[in-house]
Backbone as XML, in Angstrom:
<?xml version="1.0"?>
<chain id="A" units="angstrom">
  <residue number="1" name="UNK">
    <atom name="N" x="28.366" y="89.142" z="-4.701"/>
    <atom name="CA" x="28.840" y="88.097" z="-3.821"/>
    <atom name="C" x="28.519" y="88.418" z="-2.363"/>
  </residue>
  <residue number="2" name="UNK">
    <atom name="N" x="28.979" y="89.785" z="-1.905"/>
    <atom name="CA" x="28.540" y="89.932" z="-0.525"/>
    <atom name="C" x="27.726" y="89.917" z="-0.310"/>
  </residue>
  <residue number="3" name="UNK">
    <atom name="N" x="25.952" y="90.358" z="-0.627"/>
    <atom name="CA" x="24.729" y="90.325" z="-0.735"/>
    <atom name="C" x="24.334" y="89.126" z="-0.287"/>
  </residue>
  <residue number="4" name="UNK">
    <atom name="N" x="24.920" y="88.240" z="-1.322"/>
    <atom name="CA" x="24.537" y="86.265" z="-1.531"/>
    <atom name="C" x="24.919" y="85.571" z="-0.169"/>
  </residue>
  <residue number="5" name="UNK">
    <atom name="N" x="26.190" y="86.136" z="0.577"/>
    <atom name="CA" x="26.026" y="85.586" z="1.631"/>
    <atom name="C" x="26.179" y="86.100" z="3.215"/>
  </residue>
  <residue number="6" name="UNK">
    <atom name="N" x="25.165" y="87.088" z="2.633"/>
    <atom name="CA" x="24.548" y="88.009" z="3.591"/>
    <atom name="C" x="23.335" y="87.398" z="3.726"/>
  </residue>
  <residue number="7" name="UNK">
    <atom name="N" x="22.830" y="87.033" z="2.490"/>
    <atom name="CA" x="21.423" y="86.175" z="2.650"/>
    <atom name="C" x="21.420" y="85.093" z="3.316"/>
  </residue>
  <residue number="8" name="UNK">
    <atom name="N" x="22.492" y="84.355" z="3.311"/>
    <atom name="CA" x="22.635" y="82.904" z="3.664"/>
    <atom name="C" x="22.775" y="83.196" z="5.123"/>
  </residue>
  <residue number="9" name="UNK">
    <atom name="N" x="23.458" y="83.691" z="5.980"/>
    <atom name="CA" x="24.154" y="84.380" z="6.969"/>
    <atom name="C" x="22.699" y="84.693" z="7.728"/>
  </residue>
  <residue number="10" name="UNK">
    <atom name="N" x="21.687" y="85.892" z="6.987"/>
    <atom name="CA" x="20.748" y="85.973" z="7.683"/>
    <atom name="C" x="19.288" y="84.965" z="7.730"/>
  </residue>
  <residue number="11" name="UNK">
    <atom name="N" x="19.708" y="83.534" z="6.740"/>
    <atom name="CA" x="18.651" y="82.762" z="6.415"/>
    <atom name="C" x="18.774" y="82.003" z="7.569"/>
  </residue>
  <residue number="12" name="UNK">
    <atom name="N" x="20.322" y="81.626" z="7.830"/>
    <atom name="CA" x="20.952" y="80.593" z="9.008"/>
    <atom name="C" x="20.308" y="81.134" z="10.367"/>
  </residue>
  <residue number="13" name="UNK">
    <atom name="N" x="20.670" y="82.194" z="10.054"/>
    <atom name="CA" x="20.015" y="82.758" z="12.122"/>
    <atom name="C" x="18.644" y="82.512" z="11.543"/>
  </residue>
  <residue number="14" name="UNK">
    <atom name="N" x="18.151" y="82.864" z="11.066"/>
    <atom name="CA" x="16.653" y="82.556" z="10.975"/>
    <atom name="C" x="16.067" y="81.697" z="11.651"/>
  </residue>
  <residue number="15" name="UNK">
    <atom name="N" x="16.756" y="80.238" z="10.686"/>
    <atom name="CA" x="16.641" y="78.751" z="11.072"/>
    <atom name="C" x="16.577" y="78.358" z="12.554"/>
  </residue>
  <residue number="16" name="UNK">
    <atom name="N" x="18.231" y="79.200" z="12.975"/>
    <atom name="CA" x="18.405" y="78.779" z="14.301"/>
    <atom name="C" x="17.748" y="79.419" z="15.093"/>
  </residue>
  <residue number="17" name="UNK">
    <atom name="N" x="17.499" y="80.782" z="14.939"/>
    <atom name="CA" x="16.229" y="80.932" z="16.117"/>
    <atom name="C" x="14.961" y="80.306" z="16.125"/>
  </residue>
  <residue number="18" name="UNK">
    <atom name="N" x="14.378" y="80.028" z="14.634"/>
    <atom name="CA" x="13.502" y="78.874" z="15.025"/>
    <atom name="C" x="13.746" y="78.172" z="15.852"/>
  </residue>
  <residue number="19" name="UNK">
    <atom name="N" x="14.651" y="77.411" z="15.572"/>
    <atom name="CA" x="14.976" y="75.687" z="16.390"/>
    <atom name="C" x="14.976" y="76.039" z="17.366"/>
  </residue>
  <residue number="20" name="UNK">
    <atom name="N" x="15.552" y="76.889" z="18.141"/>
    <atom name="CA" x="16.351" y="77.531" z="19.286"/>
    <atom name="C" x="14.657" y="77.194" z="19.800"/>
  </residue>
  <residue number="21" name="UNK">
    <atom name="N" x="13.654" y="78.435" z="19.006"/>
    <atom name="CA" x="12.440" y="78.235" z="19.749"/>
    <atom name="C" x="11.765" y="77.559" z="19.730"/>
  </residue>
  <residue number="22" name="UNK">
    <atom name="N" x="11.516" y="76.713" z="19.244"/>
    <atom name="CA" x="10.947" y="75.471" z="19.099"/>
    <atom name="C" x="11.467" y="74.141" z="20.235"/>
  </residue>
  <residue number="23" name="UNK">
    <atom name="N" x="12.380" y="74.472" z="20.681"/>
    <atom name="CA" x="12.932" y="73.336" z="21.630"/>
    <atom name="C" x="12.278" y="74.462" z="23.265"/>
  </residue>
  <residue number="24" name="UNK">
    <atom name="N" x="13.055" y="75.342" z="22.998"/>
    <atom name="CA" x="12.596" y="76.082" z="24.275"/>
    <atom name="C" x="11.072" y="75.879" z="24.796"/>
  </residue>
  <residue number="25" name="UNK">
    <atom name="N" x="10.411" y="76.134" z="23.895"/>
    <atom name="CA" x="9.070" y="75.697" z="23.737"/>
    <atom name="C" x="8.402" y="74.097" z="24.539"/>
  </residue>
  <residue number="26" name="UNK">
    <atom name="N" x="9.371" y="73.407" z="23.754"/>
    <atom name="CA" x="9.092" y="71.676" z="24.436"/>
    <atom name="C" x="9.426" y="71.749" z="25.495"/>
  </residue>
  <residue number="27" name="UNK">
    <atom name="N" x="10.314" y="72.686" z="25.967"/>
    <atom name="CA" x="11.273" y="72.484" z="27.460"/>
    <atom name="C" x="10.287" y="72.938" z="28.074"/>
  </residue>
  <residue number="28" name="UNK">
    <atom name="N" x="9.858" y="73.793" z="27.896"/>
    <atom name="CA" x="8.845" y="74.469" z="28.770"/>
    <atom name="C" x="7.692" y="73.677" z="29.510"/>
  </residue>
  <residue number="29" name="UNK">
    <atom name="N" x="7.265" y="72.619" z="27.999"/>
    <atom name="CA" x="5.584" y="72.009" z="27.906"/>
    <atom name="C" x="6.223" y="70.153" z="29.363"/>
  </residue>
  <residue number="30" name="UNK">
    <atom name="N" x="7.593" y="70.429" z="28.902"/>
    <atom name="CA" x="8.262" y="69.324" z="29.779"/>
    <atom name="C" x="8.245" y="69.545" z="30.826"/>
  </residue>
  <residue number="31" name="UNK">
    <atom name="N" x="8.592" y="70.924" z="30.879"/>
    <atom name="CA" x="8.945" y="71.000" z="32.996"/>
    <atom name="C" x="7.566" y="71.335" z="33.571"/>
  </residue>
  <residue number="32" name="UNK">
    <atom name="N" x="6.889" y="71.587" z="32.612"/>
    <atom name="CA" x="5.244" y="72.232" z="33.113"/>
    <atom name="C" x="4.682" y="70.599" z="33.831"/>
  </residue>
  <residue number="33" name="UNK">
    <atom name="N" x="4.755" y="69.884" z="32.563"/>
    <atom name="CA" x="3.978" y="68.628" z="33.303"/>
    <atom name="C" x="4.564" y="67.700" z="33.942"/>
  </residue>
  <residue number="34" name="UNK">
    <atom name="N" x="6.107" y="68.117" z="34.241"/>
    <atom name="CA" x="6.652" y="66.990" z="35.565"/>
    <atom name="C" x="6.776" y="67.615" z="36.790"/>
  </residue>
  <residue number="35" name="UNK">
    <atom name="N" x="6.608" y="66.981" z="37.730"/>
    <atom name="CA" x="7.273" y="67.373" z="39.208"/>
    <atom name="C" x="9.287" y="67.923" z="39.478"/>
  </residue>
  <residue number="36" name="UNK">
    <atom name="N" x="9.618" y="67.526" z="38.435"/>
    <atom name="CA" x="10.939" y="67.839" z="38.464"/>
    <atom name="C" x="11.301" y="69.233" z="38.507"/>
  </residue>
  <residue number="37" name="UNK">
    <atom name="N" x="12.318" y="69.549" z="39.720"/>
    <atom name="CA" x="12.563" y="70.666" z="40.203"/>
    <atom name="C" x="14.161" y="71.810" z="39.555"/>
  </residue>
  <residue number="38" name="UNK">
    <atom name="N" x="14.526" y="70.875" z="38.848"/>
    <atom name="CA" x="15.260" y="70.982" z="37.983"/>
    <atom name="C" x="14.896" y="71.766" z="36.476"/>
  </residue>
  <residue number="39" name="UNK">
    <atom name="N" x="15.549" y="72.030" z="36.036"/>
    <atom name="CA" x="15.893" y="72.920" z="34.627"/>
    <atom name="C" x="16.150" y="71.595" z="33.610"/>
  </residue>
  <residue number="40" name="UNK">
    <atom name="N" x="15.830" y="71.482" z="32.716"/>
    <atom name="CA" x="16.487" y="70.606" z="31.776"/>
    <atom name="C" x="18.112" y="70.517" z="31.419"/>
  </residue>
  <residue number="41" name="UNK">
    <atom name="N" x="18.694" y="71.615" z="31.720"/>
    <atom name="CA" x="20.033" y="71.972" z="30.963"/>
    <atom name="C" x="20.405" y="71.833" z="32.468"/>
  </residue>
  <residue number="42" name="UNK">
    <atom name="N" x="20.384" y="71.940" z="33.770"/>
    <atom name="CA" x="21.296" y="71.693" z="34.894"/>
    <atom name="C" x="20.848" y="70.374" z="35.269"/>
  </residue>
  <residue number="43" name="UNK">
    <atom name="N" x="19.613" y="69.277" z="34.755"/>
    <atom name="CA" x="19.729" y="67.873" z="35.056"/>
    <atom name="C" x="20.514" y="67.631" z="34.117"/>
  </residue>
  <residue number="44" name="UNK">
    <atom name="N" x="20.564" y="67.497" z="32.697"/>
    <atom name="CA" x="21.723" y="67.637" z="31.741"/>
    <atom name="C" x="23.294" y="67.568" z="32.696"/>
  </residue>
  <residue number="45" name="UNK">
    <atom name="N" x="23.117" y="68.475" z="33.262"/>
    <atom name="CA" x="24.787" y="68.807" z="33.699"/>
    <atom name="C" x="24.778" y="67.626" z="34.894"/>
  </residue>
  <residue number="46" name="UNK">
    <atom name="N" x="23.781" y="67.878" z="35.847"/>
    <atom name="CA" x="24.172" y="66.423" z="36.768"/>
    <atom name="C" x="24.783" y="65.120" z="36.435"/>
  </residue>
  <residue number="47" name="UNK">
    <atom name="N" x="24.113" y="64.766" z="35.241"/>
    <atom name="CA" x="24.644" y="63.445" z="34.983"/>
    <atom name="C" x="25.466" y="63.745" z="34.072"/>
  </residue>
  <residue number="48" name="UNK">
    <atom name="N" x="26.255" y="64.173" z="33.864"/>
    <atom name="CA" x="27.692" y="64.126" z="33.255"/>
    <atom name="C" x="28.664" y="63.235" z="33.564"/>
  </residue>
  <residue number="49" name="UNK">
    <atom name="N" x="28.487" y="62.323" z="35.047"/>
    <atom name="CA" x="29.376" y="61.720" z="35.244"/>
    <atom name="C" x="28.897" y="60.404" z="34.321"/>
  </residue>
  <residue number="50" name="UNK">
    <atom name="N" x="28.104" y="60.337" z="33.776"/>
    <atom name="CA" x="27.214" y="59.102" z="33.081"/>
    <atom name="C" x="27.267" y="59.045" z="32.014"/>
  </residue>
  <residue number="51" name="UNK">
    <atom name="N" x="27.787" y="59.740" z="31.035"/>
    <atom name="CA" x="28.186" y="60.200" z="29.662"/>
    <atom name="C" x="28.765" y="58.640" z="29.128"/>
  </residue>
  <residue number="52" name="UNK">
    <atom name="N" x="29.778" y="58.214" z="29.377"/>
    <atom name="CA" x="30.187" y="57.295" z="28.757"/>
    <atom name="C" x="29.126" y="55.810" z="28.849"/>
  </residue>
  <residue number="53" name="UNK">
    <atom name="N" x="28.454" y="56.033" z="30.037"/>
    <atom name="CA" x="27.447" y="54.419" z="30.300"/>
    <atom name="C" x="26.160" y="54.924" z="28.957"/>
  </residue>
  <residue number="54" name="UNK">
    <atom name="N" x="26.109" y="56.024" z="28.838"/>
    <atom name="CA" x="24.725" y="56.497" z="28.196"/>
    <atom name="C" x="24.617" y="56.544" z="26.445"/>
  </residue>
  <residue number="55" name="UNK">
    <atom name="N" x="26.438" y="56.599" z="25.908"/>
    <atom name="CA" x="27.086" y="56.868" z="24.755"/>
    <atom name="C" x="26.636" y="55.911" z="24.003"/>
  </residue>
  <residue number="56" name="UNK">
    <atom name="N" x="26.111" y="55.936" z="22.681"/>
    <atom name="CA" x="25.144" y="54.821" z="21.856"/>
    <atom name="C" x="26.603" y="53.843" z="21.719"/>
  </residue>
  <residue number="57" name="UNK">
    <atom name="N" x="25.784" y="52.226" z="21.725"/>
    <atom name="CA" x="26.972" y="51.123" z="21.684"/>
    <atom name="C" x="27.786" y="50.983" z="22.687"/>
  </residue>
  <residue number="58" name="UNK">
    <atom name="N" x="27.915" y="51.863" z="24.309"/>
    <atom name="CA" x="28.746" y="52.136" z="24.935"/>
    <atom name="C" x="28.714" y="50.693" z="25.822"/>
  </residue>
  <residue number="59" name="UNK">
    <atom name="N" x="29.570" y="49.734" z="26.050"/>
    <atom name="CA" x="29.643" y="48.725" z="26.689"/>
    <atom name="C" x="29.643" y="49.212" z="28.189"/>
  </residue>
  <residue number="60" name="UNK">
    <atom name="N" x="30.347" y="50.277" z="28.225"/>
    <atom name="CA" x="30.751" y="50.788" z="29.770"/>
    <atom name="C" x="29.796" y="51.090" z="30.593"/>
  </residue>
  <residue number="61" name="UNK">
    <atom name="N" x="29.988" y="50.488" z="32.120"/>
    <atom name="CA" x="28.672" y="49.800" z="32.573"/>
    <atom name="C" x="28.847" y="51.309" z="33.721"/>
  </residue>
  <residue number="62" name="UNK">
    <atom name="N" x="27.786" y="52.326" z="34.158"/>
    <atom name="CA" x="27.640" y="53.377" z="34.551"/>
    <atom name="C" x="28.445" y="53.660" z="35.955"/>
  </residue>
  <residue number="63" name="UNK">
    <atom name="N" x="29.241" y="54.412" z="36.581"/>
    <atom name="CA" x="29.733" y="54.286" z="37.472"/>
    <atom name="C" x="29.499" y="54.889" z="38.654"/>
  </residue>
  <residue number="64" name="UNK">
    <atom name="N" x="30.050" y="54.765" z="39.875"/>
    <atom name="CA" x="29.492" y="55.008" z="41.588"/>
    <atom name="C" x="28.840" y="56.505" z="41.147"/>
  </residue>
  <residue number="65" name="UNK">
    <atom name="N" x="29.555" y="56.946" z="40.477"/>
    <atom name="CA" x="29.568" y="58.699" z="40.547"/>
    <atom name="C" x="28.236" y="59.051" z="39.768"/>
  </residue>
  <residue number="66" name="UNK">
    <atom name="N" x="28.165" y="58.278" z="38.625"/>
    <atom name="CA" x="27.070" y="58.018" z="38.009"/>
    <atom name="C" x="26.021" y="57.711" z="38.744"/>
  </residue>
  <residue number="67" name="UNK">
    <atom name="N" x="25.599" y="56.371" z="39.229"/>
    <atom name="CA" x="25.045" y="56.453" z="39.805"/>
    <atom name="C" x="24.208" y="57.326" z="40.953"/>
  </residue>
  <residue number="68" name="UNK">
    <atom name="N" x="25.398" y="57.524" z="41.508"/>
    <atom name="CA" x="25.129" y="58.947" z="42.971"/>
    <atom name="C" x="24.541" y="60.278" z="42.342"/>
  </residue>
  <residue number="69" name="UNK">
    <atom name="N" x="24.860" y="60.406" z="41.365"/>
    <atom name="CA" x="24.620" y="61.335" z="40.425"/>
    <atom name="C" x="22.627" y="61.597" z="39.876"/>
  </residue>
  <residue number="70" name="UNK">
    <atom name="N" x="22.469" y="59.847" z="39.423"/>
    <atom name="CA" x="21.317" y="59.570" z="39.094"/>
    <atom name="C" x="20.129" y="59.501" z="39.925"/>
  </residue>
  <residue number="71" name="UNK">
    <atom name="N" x="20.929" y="58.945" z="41.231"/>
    <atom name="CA" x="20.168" y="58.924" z="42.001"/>
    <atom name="C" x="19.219" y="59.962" z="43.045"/>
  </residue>
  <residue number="72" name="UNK">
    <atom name="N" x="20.453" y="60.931" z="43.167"/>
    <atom name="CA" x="20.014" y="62.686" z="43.262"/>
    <atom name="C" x="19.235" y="63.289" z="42.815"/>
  </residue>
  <residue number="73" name="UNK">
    <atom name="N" x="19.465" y="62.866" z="41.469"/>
    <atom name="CA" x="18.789" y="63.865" z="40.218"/>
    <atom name="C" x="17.446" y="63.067" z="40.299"/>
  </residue>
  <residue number="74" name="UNK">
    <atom name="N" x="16.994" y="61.963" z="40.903"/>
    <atom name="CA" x="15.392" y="61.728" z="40.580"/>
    <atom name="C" x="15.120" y="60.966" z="39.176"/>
  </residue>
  <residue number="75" name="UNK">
    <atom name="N" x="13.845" y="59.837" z="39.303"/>
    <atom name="CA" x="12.952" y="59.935" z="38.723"/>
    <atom name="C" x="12.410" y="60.931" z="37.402"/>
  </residue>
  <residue number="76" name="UNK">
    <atom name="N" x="11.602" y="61.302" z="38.128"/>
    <atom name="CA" x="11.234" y="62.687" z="37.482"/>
    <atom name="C" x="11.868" y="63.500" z="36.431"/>
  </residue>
  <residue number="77" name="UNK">
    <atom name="N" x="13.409" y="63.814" z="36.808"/>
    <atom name="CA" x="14.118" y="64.757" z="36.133"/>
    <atom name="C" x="14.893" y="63.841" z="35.140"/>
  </residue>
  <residue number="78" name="UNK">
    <atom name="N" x="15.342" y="62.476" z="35.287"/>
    <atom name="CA" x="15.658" y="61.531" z="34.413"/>
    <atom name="C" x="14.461" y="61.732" z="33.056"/>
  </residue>
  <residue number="79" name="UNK">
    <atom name="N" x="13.439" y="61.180" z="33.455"/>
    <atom name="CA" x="12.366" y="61.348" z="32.293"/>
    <atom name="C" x="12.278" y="62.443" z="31.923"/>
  </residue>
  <residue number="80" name="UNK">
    <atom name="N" x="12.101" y="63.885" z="32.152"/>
    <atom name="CA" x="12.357" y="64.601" z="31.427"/>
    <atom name="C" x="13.604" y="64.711" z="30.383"/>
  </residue>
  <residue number="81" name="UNK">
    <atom name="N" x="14.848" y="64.314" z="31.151"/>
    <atom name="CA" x="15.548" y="64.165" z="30.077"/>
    <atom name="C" x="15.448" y="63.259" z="28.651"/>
  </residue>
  <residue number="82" name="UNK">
    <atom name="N" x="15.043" y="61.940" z="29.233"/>
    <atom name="CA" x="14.708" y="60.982" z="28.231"/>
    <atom name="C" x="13.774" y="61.278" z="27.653"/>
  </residue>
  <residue number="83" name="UNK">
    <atom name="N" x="12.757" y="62.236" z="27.446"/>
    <atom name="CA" x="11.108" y="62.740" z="26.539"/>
    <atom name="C" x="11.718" y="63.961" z="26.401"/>
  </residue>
  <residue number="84" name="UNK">
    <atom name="N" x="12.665" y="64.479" z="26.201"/>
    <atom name="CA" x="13.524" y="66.028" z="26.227"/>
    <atom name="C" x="13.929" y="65.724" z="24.953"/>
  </residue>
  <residue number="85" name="UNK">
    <atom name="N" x="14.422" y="66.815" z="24.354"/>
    <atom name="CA" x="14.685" y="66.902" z="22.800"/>
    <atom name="C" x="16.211" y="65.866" z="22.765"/>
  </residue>
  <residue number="86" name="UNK">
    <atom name="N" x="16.561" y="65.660" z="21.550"/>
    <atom name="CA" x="17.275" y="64.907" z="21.450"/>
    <atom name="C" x="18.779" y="65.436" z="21.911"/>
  </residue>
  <residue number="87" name="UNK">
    <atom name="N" x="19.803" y="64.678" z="22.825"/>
    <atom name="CA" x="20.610" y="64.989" z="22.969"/>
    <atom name="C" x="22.193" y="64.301" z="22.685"/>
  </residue>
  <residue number="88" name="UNK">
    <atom name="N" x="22.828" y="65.207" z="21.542"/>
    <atom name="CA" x="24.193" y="64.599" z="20.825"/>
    <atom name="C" x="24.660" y="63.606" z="21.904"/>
  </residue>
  <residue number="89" name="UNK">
    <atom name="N" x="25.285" y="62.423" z="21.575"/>
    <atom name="CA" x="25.473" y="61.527" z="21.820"/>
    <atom name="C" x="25.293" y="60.840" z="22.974"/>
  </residue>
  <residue number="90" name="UNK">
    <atom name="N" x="23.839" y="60.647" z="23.677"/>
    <atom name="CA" x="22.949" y="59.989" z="24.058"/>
    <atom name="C" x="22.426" y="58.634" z="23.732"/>
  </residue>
  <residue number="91" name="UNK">
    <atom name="N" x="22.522" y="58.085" z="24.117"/>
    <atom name="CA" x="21.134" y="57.130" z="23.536"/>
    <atom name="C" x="20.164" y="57.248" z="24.240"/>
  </residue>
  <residue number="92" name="UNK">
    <atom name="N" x="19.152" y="57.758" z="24.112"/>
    <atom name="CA" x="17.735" y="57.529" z="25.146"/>
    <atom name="C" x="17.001" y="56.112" z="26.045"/>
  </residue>
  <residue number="93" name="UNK">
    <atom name="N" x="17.339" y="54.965" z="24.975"/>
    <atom name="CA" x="17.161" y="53.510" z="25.485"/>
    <atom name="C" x="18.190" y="53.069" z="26.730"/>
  </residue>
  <residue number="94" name="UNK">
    <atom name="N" x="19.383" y="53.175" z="26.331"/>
    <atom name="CA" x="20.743" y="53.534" z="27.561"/>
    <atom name="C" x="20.400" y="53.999" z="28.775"/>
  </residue>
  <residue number="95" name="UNK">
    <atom name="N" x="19.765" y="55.470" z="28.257"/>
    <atom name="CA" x="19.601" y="56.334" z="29.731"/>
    <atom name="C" x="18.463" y="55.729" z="30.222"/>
  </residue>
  <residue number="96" name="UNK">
    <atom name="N" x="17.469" y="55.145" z="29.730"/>
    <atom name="CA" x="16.530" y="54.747" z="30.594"/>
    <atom name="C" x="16.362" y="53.322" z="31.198"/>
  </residue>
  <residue number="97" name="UNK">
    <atom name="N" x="17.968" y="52.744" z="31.265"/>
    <atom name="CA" x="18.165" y="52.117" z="31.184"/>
    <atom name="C" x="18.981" y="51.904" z="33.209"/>
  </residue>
  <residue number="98" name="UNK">
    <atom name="N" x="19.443" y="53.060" z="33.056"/>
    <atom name="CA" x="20.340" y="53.469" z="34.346"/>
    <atom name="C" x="19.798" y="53.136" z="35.467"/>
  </residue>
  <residue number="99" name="UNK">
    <atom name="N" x="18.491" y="53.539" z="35.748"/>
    <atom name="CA" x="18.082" y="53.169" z="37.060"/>
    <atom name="C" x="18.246" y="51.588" z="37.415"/>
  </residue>
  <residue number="100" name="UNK">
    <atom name="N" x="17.965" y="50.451" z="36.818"/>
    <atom name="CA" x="18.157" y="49.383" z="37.006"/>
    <atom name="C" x="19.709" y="49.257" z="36.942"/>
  </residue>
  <residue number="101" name="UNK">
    <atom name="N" x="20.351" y="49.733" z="36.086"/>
    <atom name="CA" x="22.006" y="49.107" z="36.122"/>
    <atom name="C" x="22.432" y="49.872" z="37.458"/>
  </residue>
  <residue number="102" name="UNK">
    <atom name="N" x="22.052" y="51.005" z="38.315"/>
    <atom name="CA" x="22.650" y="51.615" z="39.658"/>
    <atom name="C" x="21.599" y="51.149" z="40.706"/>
  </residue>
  <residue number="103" name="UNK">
    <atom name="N" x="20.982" y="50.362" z="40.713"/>
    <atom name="CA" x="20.038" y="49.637" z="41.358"/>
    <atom name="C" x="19.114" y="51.011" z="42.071"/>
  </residue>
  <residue number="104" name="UNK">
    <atom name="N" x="18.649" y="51.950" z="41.155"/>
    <atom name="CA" x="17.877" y="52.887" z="41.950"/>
    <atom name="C" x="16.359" y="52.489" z="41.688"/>
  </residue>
  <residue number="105" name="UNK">
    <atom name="N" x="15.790" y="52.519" z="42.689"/>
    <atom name="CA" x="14.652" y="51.765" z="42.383"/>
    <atom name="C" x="13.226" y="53.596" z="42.063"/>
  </residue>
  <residue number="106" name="UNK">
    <atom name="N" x="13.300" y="53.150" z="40.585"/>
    <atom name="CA" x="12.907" y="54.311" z="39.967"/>
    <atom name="C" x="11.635" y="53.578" z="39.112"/>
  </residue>
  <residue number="107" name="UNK">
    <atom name="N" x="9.955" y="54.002" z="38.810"/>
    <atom name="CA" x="9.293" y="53.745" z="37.819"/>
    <atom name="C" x="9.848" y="54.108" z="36.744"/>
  </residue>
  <residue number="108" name="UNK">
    <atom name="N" x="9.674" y="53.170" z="35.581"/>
    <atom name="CA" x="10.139" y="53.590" z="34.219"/>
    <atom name="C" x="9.346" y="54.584" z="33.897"/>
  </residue>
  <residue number="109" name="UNK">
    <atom name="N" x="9.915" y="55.585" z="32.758"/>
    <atom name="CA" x="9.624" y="56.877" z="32.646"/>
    <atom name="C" x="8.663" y="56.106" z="31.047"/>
  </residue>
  <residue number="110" name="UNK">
    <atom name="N" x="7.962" y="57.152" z="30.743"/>
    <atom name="CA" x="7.132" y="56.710" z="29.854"/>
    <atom name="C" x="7.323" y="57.240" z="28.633"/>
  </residue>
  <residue number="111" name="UNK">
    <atom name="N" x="8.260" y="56.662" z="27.430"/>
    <atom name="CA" x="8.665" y="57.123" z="26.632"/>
    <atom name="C" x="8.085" y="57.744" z="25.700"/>
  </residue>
  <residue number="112" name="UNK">
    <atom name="N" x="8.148" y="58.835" z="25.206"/>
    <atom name="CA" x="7.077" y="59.508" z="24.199"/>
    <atom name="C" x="7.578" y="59.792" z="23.118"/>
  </residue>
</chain>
């Protein structure tokens, strides 16, 4: 029995360091080809105030803070997020959606 899920135990990290590297990887090939001066995981954290406008089905229309938020963070670092690996409860269509609902006058990012 202990053996069996010793295997499982060391099959799981396996997995997850794959994934782990495999995203790290995209992050990388992401920030390489944008101008964005940002990290993926601290534009991530900027817009936190935007969580609920961005939430799939979310009626809730993005707010000042949000906005101010979006608007900081750029262009640039928006689309990386939106062509960035997938992120738990996101919608990607939503977020690229923001610049027009905070009236930031941003080119649409080019979805990939």
């Amino acid at each position: 029995m202990r053996s069996n899920s010793m295997m499982k135990f060391s099959s799981y990290k396996a997995v997850s360091l794959l994934w782990f590297l495999l995203i790290m990887a995209g992050l990388v090939a992401q920030v390489q080809s944008s101008p964005c001066t940002s990290t993926f995981f601290s534009a991530l954290v900027q817009l936190i105030p935007c969580r609920a406008a961005v939430a799939p089905f979310s009626p809730i229309p993005p707010s000042d803070s949000c906005c101010n938020a979006l608007k900081a963070l750029g262009q640039p670092c928006l689309c990386v997020l939106v062509n960035g690996p997938p992120i738990s409860g996101v919608d990607r269509n939503m977020a690229s959606q923001l610049p027009d609902k905070c009236t930031a006058n941003f080119e649409p990012c080019d979805i990939m």
